[in-house]
C-alpha positions in Angstrom: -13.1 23.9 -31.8 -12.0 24.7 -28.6 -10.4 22.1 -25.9 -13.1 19.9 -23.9 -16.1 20.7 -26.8 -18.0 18.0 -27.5 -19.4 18.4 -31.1 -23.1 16.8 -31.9 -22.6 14.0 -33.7 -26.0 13.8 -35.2 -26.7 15.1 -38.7 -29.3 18.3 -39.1 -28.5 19.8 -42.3 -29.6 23.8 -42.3 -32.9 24.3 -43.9 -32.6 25.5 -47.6 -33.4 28.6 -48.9 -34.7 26.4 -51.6 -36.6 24.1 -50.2 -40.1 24.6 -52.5 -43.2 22.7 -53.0 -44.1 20.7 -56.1 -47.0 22.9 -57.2 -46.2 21.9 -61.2 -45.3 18.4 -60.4 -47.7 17.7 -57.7 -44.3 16.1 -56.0 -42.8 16.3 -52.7 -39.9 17.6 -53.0 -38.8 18.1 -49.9 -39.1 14.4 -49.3 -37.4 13.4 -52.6 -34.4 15.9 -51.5 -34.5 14.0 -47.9 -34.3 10.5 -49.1 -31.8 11.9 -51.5 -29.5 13.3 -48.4 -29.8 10.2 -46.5 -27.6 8.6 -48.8 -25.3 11.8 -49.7 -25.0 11.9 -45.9 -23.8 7.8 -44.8 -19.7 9.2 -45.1 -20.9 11.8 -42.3 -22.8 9.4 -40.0 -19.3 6.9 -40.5 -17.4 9.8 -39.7 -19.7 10.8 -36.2 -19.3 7.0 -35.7 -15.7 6.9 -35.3 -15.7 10.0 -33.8 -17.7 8.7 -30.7 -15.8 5.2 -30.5 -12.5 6.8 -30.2 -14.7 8.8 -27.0 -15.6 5.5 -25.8 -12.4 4.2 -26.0 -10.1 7.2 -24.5 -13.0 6.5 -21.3 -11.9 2.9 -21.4 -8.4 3.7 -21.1 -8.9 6.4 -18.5 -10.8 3.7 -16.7 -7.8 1.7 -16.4 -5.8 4.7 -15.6 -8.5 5.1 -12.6 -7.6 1.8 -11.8 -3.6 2.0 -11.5 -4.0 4.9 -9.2 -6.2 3.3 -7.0 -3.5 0.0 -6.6 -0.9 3.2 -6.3 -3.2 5.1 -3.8 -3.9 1.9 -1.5 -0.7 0.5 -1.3 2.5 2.8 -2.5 1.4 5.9 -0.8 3.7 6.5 2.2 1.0 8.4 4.2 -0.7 4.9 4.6 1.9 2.8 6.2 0.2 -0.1 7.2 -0.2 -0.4 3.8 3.3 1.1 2.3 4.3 -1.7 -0.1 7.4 0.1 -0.5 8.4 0.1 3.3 10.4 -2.7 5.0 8.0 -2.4 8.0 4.8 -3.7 6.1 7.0 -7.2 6.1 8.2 -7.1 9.0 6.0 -6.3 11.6 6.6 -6.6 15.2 4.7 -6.5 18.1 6.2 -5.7 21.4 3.9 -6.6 24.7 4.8 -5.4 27.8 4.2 -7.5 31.3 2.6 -4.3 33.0 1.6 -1.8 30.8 1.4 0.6 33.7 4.5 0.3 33.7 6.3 0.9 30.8 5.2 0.0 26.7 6.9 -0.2 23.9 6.5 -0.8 19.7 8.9 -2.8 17.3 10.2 -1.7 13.8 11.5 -3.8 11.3 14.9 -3.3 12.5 14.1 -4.6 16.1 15.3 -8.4 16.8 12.5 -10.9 18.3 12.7 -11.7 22.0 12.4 -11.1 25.6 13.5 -8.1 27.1 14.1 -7.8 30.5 13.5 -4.2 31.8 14.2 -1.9 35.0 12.9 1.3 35.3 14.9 3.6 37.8 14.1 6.7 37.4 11.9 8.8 35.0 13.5 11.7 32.8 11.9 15.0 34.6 11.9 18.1 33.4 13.8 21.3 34.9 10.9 23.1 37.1 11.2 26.2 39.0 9.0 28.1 40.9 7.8 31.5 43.1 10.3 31.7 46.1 7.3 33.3 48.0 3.8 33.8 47.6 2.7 36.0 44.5 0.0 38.2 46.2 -0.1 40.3 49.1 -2.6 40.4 51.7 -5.6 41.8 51.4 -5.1 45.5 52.9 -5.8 49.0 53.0 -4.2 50.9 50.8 -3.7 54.2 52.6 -3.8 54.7 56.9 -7.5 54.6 58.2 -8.6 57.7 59.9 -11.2 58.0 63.3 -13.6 59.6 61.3 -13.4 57.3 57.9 -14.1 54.6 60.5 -16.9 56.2 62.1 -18.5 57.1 58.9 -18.3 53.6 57.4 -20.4 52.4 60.3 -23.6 50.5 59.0 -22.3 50.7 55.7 -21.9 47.5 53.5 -19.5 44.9 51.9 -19.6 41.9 50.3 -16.7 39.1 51.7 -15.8 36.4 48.7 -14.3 33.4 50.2 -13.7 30.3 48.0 -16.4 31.7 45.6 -19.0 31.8 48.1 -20.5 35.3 48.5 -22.1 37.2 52.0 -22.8 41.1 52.3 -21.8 41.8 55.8 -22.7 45.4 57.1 -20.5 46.7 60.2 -21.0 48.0 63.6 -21.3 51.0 64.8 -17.8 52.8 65.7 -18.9 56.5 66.5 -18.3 56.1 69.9 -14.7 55.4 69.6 -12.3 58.1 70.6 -9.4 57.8 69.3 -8.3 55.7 66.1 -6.8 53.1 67.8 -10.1 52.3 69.8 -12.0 52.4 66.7 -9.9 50.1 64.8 -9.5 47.6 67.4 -13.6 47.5 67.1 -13.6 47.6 63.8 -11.1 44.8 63.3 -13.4 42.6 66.1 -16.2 43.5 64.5 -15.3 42.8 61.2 -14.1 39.1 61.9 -16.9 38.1 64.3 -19.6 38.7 61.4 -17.3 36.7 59.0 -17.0 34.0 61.2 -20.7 33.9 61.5 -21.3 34.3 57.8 -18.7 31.7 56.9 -17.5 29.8 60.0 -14.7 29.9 62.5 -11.0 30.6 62.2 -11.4 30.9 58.3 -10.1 34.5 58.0 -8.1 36.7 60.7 -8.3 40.5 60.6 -5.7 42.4 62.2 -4.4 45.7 62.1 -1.1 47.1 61.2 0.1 50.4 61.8 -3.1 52.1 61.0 -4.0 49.6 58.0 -6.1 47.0 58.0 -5.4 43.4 57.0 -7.3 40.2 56.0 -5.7 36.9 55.5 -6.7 33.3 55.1 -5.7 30.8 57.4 -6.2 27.8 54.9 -3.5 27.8 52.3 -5.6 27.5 49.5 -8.5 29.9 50.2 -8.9 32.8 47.9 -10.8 36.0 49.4 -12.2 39.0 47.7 -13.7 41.9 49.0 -15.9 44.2 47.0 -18.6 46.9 47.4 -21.6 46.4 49.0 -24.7 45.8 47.4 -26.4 49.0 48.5 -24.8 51.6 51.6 -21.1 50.8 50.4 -19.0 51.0 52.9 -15.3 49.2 51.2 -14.3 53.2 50.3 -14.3 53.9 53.3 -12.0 51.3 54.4 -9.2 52.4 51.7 -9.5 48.9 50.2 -9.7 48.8 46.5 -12.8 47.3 45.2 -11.7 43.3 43.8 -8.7 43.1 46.3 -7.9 39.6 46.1 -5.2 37.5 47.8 -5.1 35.3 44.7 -4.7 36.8 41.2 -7.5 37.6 38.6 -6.0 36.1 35.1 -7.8 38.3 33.6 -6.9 41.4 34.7 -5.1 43.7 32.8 -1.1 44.0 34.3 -1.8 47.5 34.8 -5.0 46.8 37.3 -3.3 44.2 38.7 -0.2 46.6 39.7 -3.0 48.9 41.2 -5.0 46.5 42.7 -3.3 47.0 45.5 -2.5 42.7 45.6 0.7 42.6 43.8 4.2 44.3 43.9 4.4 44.8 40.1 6.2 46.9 38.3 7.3 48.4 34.7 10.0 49.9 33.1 9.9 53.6 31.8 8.0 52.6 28.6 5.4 51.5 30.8 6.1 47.5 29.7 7.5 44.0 31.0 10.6 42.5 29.3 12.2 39.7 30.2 14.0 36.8 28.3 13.5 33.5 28.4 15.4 30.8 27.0 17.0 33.5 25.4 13.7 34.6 23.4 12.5 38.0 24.3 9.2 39.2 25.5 7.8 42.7 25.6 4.2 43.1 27.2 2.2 45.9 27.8 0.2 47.3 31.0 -3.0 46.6 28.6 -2.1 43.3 28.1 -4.0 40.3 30.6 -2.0 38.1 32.6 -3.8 35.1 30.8 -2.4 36.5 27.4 0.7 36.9 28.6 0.8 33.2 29.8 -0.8 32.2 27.1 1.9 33.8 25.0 4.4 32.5 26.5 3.6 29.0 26.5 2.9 29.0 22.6 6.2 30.3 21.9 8.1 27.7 20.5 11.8 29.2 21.0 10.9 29.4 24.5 10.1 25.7 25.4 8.5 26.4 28.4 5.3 26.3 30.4 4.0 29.0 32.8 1.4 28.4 35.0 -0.2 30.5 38.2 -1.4 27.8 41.1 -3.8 29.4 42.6 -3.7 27.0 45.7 -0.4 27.6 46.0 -0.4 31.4 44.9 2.9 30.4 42.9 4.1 31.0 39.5 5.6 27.6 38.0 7.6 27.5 35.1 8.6 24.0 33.1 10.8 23.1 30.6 9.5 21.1 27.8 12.3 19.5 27.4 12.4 16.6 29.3 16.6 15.8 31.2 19.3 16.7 32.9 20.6 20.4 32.2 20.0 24.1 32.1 17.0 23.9 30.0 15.4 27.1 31.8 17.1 30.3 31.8 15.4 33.7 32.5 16.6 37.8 32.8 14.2 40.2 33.6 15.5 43.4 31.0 12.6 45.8 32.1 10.2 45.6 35.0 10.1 43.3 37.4 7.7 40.4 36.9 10.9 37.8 37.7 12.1 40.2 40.0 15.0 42.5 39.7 18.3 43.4 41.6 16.3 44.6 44.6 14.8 41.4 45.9 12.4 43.6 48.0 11.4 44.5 44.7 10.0 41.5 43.8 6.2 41.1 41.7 6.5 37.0 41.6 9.5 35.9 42.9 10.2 33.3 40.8 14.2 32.6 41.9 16.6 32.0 39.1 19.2 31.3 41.5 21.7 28.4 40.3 20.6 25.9 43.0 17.3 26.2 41.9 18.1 25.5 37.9 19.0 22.2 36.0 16.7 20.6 38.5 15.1 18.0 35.6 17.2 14.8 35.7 17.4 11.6 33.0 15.8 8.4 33.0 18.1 5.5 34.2 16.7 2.1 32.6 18.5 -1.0 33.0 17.8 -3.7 29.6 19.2 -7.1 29.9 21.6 -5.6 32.5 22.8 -3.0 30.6 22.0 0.3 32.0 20.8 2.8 29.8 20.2 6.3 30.1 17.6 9.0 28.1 17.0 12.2 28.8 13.4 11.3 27.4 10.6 8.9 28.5 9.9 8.1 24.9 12.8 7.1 23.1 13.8 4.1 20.6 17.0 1.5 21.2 17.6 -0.7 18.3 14.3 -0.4 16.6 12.2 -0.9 19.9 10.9 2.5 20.7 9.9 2.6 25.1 7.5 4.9 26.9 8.4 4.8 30.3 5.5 5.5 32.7 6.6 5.2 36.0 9.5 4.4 37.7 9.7 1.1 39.8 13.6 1.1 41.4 14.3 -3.0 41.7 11.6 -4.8 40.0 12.3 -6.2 36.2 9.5 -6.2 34.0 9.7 -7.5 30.8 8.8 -6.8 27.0 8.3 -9.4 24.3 8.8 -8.8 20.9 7.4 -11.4 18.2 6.6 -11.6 14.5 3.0 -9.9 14.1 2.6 -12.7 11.7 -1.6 -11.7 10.7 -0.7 -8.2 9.9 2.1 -9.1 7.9 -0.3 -11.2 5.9 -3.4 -9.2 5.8 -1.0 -6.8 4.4 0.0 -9.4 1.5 -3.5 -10.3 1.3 -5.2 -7.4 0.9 -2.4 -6.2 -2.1 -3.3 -10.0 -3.9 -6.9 -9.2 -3.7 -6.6 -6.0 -5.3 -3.9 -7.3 -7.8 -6.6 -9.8 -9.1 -9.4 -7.4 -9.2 -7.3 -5.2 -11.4 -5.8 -8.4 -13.8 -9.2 -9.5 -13.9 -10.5 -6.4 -14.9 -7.8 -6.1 -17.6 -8.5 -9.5 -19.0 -12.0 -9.1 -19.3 -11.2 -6.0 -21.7 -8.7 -7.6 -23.5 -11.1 -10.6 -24.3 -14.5 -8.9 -24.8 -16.1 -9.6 -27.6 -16.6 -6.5 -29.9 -19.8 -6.3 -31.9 -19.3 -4.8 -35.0 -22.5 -4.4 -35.6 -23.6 -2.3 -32.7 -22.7 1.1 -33.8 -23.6 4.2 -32.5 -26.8 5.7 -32.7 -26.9 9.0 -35.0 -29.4 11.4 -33.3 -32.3 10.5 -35.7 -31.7 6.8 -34.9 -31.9 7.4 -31.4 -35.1 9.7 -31.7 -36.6 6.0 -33.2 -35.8 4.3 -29.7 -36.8 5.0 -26.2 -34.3 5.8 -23.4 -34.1 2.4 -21.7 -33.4 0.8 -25.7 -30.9 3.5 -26.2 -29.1 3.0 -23.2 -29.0 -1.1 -24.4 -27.9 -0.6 -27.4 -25.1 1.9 -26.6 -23.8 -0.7 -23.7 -23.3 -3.4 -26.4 -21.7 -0.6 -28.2 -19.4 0.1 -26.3 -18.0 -3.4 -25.6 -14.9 -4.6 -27.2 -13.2 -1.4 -28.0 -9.9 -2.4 -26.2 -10.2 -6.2 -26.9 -6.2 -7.2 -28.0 -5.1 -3.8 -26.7 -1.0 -3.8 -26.9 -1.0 -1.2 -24.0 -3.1 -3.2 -21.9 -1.6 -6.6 -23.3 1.5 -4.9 -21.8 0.1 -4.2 -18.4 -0.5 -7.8 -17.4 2.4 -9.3 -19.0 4.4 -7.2 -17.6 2.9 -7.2 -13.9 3.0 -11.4 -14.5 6.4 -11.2 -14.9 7.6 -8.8 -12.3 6.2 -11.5 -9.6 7.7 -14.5 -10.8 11.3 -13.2 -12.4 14.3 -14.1 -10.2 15.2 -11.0 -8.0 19.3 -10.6 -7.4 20.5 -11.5 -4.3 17.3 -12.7 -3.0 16.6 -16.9 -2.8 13.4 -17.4 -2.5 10.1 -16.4 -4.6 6.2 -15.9 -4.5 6.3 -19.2 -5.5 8.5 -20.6 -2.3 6.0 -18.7 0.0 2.4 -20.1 -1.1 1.6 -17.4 -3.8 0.6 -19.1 -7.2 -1.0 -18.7 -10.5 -4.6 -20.3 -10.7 -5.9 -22.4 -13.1 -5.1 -21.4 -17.1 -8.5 -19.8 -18.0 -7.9 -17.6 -14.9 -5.4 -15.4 -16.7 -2.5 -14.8 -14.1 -4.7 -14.2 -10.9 -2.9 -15.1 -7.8 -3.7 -17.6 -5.2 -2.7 -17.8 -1.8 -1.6 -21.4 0.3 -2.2 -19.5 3.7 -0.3 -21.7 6.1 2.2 -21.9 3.6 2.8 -17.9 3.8 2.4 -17.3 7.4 4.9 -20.2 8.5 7.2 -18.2 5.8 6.5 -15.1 7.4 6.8 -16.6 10.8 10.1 -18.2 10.2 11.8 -16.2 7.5 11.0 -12.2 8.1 14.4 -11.0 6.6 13.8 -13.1 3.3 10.1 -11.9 3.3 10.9 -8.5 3.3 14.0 -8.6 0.8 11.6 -10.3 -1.9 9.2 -7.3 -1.6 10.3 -4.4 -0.5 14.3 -4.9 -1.8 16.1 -1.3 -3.4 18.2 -1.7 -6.3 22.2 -0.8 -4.6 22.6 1.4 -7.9 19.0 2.9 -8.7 17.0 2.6 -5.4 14.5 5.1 -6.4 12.1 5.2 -9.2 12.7 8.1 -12.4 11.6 9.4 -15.7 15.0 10.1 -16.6 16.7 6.4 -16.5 17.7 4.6 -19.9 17.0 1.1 -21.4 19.7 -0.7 -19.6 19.4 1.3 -16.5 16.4 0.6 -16.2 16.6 -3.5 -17.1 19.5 -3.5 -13.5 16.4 -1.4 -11.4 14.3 -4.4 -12.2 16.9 -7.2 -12.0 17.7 -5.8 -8.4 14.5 -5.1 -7.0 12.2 -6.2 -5.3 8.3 -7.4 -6.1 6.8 -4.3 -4.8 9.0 -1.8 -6.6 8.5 -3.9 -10.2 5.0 -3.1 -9.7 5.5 1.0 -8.6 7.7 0.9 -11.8 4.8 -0.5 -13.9 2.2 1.6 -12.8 4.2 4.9 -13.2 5.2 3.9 -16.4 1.8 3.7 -17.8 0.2 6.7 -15.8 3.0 8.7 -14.6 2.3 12.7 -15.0 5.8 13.5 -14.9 7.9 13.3 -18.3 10.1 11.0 -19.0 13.7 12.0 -21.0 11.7 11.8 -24.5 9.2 14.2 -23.1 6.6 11.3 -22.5 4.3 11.4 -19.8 2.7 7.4 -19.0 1.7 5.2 -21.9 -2.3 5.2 -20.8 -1.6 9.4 -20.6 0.0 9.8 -23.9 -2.8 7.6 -25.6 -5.9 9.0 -24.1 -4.9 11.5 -21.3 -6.3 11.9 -17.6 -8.6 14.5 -16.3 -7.0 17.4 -14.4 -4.1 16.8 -15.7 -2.6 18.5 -18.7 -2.8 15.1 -20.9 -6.1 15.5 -20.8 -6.5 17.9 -24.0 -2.7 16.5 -25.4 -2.7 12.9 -26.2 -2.9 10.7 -29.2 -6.6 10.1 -29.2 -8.0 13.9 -28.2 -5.6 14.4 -31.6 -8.2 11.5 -33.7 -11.2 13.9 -32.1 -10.1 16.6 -33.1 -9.0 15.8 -36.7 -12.6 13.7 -37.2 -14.1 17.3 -36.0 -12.3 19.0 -39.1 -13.6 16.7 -41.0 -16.8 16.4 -40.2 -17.0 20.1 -40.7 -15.7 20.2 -43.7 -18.2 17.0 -45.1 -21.0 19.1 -43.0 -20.4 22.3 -45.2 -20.4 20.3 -48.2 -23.9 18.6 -47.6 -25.2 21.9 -46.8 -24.3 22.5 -51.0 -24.9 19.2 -51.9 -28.7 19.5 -50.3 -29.3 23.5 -51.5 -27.9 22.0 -55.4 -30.7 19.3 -55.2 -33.1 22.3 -54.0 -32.0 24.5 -56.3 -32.6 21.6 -59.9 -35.8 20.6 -58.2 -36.5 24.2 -58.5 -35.4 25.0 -62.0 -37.3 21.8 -62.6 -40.5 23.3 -61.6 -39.8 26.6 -62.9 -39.6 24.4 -66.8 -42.9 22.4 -65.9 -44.5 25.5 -65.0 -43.8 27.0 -68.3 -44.5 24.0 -70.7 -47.9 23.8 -68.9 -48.5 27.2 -69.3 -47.7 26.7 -73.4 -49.6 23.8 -73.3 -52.6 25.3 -71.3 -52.3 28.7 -74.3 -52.0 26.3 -77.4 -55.9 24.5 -76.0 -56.9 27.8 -75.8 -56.4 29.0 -79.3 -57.3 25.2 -80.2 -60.5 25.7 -78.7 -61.0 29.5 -80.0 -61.3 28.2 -83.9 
């Protein structure tokens, strides 16, 4: 039989070969052999029986199992803390309120002291910050000299002006009159910035020429102009001016349009890339690459612990550190192009200086607490268990933060355990002390063909009661869970009792009861004492493990505290790890837990699988036993039918003379 199959535990013996009609007799034989069978076939029903209360009972004990992990889950899992049983903190908790929360705010650990704390925020930690020494982008501009007849020719032609995303297709003068190119730039220049001060308004753009180039810039810092072809009759060509010239950068240009755009200075080294270290972490980039990637790159390095950013108001690169503080936090060498510049400063893509006056700019916070200055290189840092956020800094004034006993949580937290503590003793009593009706067994197959679903389903719940009624492993659980609460810990003076937690009435089996003002002025008053009779380590075995002896095991539980005695209970009993004997938990050995490999090894998947043996083996003999009955019924007939037919030949010759 193979792991996890379930075998039928009603009894359908294989039809005979036998199996014959009583045509001699006139009996029914196949009833006779039926009735006969039923009897033959009470051991195997007993056996099926058994077979499906030890199933009923390993789910009783994996109930329980379900159960322990749930307390475990809810309150010893340290991903929960407000829950953590384990954890110092869940006794001790502290809340820390500030006067102005615009201010600065602040939490409390369990290792923070109660009281007011007067507070003086000088200064914020900043973080080291550099930026372009000069604008990133050059004006927009021809890229090669004008000539009289290119300006001539691009009279009445078209472009289209972008400034500050609004877009107007202007189409210029007429210039074939001019005579020389100096006349005919000088009207194309006045030309050209009459119709965009019409289109767009006064004073918003100058055009001037220089040399024989012409030149548009912005007069509002933060404008961004763009000049591209005209819808129809282009004329930008014409004007040497590189369609998408931009005085502000396109972050999603490739580095290799950008450097041909005719709007930056950059440039790359012989492999045709940028390189450049910062923070000591190298970069390589490509001429395919965009400038957002590269950014983007950069910023979502974490050896580089920085931030870079293009302003577009400002047309700036800015780079900050991530770390917050006084020091050299940003340091940069360009290895290969020259995107931070290189040794020719007229050389310069986005002259971002790296000059030492300009580095280890980011400076420390400076607090003053109770008079006592103190300073971070962090806004967020913690000072004897109170951990501050500093928010802004407010030279002179004294705010204040008060730390106090968060007296509800620490009981809710008590609570909530206690309340899940009974539900599980109550559920572990009401096992222990169900009544077990013997004579509710279950159903074969042909008993449950008799009854309809609903009665089935009855009768099978009544079945199933009592199974674990005296149980030692359960008996175990609760004694043992009773007696971690209310045995003396070492070194600790007071007890569940001392704090308002009590046993209820007898009939009530060990389910606790809380005297609430009795535990919150405990809590209130005695934190320390709280949190040593819960949460408490054993000096010699702090931590629980499969491996401890006996009598190491009996000092762990003399030393610690509530909370651990319970972990130690519960891992006992459904533990998946082995213990020195190769053990896994009690419940685990006994009936085993799904997913785990106790499922198909433990003491009562062993009783399954020896009642299937036998069954089989009782099954094979039935199977004979009903094919023998078949098999005399037959001879029986065969006899009958032969003394009739002796009988029937002796009247004959009777009746002949």
């Amino acid at each position: 039989m193979k792991e996890g199959e379930k075998m039928d535990t009603g009894i359908n013996l294989l039809t005979s070969k036998f199996r014959i009609g009583g045509l001699a007799t006139g009996f029914d034989t196949d009833k006779m052999v039926s009735d006969l069978m039923k009897i033959e076939r009470m051991p195997l029903d007993k056996l099926c029986q058994k077979k499906q209360l030890a199933e009923w009972k390993r789910d009783g004990y994996r109930d329980i199992t379900n159960l322990l992990r749930s307390l475990k889950d809810e309150f010893f899992d340290i991903l929960k803390p407000s829950n953590y049983l384990l954890s110092q903190s869940t006794y001790k908790k502290l809340s820390a309120t500030s006067s102005d929360s615009s201010m600065l705010t602040a939490t409390a650990s369990a290792q923070a002291m109660t009281g007011i704390y007067n507070i003086e925020v000088k200064k914020l930690a900043t973080a080291d910050q550099i930026e372009s020494s000069d604008l990133v982008t050059v004006p927009v501009k021809s890229n090669a000299p004008l000539t009289l007849e290119g300006v001539k020719n691009a009279s009445g032609k078209n472009i289209v002006v972008v400034l500050d995303g609004i877009s107007k297709e202007i189409t210029l003068g007429d210039f074939t009159g001019a005579e020389t190119l100096e006349n005919a730039l000088s009207q194309l220049a006045d030309d050209l910035e009459s119709k965009i001060n019409s289109a767009f308004g006064t004073g918003k753009v100058n055009i001037s020429i220089d040399g024989d180039y012409l030149t548009l810039t912005t007069t509002g810092g933060s404008s961004k102009l763009t000049l591209t072809n005209g819808y129809s009759n282009d004329g930008l060509s014409l004007l040497n001016i590189t369609p998408g010239s931009s005085n502000r950068l396109n972050m999603y240009q490739t580095l290799e349009s950008l450097s041909k755009s005719g709007s930056t200075d950059l440039k790359f080294n012989d492999e045709g890339n940028l390189e450049f270290e910062i923070n000591s972490k190298k970069f390589t980039f490509s001429k395919t690459t965009t400038l957002a990637n590269m950014l983007s790159t950069i910023n979502s390095d974490e050896d580089a612990k920085v931030t870079i950013t293009y302003d577009e108001i400002t047309d700036k690169f800015v780079i900050k550190s991530r770390a917050l503080g006084a020091g050299n936090n940003i340091t940069i060498s360009q290895t290969g192009g020259n995107f931070f510049g290189s040794a020719d400063p007229s050389d310069s893509f986005s002259k971002i200086s790296i000059e030492p006056d300009r580095i280890g700019n980011g400076k420390d916070a400076v607090i003053v607490i109770n008079n006592t200055t103190v300073t971070r290189s962090s806004n967020n840092f913690t000072l004897n268990g109170i951990t501050y956020n500093l928010h802004k800094a407010d030279e002179g004034k004294t705010h204040t933060i008060t730390v106090s006993t968060d007296v509800d949580g620490v009981y809710d937290s008590i609570k909530g355990f206690v309340d899940k503590y009974n539900e599980i003793i109550d559920i572990i009593n009401g096992k222990l002390a169900e009544k077990y009706e013997r004579e509710y067994q279950p159903l074969t197959n042909e008993q449950k063909e008799a009854l309809s679903e609903k009665e089935t389903e009855r009768w099978e719940k009544r079945a199933k009661t009592g199974l674990l009624k005296n149980d030692s492993i359960l008996e175990s659980i609760v004694i043992n869970m009773r007696r971690a609460l209310f045995d003396k810990i070492e070194g600790v003076d007071i007890n569940v009792t001392s704090i308002g937690i009590t046993t209820g009435r007898y009939e009530e089996k060990g389910k606790l009861k809380i005297d609430e003002q009795k535990l919150k002025t405990a809590i209130r008053e005695n934190p320390d004492a709280i949190m040593d009779l819960f949460s408490r380590k054993s000096d010699k075995y702090p931590s629980y493990s499969r491996t401890l002896n006996s009598e190491q095991k009996t000092q762990r539980y003399g030393e610690s505290g509530l909370a651990h005695r319970l972990f130690d209970i519960i891992e006992d009993n459904i533990s998946t790890m082995r213990n020195a004997d190769g053990k896994k938990g009690y419940l685990l050995e006994k009936a085993g837990m799904e997913g785990d490999a106790s499922e198909f090894r433990n003491t009562i998947y062993d009783e399954m699988i020896d009642y299937d043996k036998r069954i089989d083996s009782l099954y094979e003999k039935l199977i004979k036993k009903e094919n023998s009955y078949f098999m005399k019924f037959a001879q029986m007939e065969k006899i009958i039918g032969q003394m009739n037919a002796q009988s029937n030949w002796l009247m004959m010759q009777l009746g002949k003379n």
